[in-house]
C-alpha positions in Angstrom: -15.4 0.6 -6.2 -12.5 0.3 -3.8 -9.7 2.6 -3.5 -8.0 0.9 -0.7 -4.6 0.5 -1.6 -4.4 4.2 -1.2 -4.2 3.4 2.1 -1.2 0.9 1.8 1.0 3.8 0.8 -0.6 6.4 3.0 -1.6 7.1 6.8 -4.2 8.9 7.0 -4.4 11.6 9.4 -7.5 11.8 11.7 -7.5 15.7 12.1 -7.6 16.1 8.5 -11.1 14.0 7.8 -13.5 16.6 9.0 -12.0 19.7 7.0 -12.3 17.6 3.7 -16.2 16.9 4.4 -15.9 13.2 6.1 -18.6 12.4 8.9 -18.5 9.6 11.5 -20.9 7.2 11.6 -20.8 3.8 13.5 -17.2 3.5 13.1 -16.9 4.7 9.6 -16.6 7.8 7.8 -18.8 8.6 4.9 -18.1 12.0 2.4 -20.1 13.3 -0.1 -19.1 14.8 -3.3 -21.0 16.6 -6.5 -19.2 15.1 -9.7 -20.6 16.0 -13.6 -21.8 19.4 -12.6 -24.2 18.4 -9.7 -26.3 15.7 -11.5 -24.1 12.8 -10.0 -22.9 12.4 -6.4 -20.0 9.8 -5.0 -20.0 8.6 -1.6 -16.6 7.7 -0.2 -16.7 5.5 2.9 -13.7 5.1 5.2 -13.7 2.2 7.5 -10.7 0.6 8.7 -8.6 -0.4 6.3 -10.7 0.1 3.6 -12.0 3.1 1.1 -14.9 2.4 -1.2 -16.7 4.7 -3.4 -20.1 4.6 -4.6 -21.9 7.0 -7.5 -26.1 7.7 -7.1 -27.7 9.8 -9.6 -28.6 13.4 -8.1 -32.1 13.5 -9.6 -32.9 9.7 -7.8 -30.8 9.2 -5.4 -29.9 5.8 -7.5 -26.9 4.1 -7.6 -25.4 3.9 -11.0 -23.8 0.3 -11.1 -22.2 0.8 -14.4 -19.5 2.9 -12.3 -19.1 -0.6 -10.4 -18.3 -3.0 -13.4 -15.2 -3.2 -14.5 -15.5 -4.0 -18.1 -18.4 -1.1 -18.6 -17.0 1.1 -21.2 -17.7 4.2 -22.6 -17.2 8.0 -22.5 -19.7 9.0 -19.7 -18.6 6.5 -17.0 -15.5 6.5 -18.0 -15.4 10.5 -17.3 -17.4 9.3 -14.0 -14.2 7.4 -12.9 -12.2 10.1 -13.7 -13.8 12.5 -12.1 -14.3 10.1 -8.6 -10.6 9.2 -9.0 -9.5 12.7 -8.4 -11.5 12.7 -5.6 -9.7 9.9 -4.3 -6.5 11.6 -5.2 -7.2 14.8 -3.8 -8.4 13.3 -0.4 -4.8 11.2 -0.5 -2.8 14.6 -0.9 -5.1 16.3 1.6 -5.9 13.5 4.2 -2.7 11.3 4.2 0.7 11.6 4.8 1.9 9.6 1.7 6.1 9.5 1.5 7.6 6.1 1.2 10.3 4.8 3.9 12.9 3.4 1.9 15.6 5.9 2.0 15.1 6.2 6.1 14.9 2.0 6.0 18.0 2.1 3.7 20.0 4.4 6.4 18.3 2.3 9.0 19.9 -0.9 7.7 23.5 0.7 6.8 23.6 2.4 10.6 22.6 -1.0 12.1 24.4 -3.8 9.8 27.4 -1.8 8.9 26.6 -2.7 5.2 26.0 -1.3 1.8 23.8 -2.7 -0.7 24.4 -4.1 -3.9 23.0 -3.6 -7.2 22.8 -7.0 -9.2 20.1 -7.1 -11.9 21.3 -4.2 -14.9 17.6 -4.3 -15.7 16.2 -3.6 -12.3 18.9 -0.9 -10.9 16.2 0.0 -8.1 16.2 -3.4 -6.7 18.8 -3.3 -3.8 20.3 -6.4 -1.6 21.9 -6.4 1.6 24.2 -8.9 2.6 25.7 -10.6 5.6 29.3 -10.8 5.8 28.6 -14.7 4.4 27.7 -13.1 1.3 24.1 -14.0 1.9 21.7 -11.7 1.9 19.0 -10.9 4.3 16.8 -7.7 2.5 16.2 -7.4 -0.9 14.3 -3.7 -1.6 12.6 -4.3 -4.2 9.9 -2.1 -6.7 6.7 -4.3 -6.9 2.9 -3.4 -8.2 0.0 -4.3 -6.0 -1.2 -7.0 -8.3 1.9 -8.6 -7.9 0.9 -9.1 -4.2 -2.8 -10.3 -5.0 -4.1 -6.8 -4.3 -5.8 -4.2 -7.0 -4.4 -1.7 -8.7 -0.7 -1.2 -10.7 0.6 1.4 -8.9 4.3 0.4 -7.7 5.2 0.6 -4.2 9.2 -0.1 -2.3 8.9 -3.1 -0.4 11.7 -5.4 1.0 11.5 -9.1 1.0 13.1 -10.7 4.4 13.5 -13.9 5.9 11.2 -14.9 8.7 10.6 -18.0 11.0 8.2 -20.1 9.2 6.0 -20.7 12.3 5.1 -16.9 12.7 4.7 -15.9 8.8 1.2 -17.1 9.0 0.9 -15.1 12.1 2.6 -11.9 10.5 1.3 -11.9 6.9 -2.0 -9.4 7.4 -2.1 -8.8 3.5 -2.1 -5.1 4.3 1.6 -4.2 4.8 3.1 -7.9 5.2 3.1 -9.9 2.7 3.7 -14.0 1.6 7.4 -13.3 -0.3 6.9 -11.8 -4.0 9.6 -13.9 -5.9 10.9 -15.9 -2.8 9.9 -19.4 -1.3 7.0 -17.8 0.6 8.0 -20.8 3.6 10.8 -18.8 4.5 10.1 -15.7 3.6 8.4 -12.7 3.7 7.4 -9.0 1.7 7.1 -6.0 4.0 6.0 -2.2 2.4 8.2 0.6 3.0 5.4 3.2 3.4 3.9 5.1 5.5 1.5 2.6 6.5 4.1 0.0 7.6 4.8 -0.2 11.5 8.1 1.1 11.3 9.2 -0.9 14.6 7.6 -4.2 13.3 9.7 -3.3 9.9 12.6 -2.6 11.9 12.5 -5.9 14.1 11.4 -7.9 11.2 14.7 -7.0 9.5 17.0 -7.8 12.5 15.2 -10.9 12.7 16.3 -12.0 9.2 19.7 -10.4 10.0 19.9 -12.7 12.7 18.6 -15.8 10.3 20.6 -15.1 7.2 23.9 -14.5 9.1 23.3 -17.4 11.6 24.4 -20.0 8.3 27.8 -20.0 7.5 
């Protein structure tokens, strides 16, 4: 099953992989964990940017696949998932360094642009935009689920939708902290995380770029 949008929200930290029971092996790190008192193990495998986790019976050594389909219900794998799920959330609280960016992007944006955001939608008070002295704006912070950027999972995340030049979004858009724009013609525009995981210089540059963009029309 894959966990990896843990890691769009989280750096992990290197020093930290060994201590929770993570081997290297060919460029990945496998880790292996007793669930249901022993009689079922999950391996979780680190490899880039992804983290995937697999479920054998003890006894066997084989892979129980009804932990692998989504629409398997039930009591026992559902208390599987549960149990592999804290895993996953202990290894993100042990391994990761986890904070979001927004209030260091928000101070980063007042400090450079001299300007305070605005709060415009009643029903989304969390969604901020930042505007050019022309009234335009050039950042909207925004909360956002990962399904809502075509990745799994409905945890929420801060991201910030900026303006970009459309012959290097295709370039920039990795689908693992940039994003086509949620909301936004996705020609002009772009969705950038504010986590830990973001390159806080790319973020930073990104923004003065669509500074730069926004302010330039008059």
């Amino acid at each position: 099953m894959d966990y990896s949008y843990i890691l769009k929200t989280s750096k992990v930290l290197p020093e930290k992989l060994a201590e929770f029971g993570f081997e290297e092996k060919n460029g990945s790190y496998f880790c292996r964990k007793n669930i249901l008192n022993g009689d079922f193990y999950s391996i979780i495998e680190l490899k880039g940017n992804f983290l995937t986790a697999k479920v054998f019976e003890s006894g066997s050594d084989e892979r129980y696949v009804l932990f692998d389909v989504e629409n398997a219900n039930g009591s026992f794998v559902g208390e599987i998932r549960n149990q592999v799920r804290k895993i996953i959330e202990l290894f993100r609280s042990q391994c990761c360094k986890t904070s979001d960016t927004k209030k260091k992007y928000v101070d980063f944006i007042q400090n450079k642009f001299g300007c305070k955001g605005d709060n415009p939608w009643s029903d989304t008070p969390e969604n901020t935009v930042f505007r050019c002295k022309n009234k335009k704006w050039f950042a909207l912070i925004i909360k956002i689920k990962f399904s809502r950027l075509g990745l799994s999972g409905d945890e929420e995340v801060f991201a910030v939708n900026l303006k970009a030049n459309p012959k290097i979004i295709p370039e920039i858009t990795d689908k693992i902290t940039v994003f086509p724009a949620w909301h936004m013609n996705k020609k002009y525009w772009i969705t950038v995380l504010l986590t830990e995981a973001a390159d806080w210089e790319k973020l930073c540059a990104l923004t003065e770029q669509s500074f730069e963009l926004v302010n330039s029309k008059n």
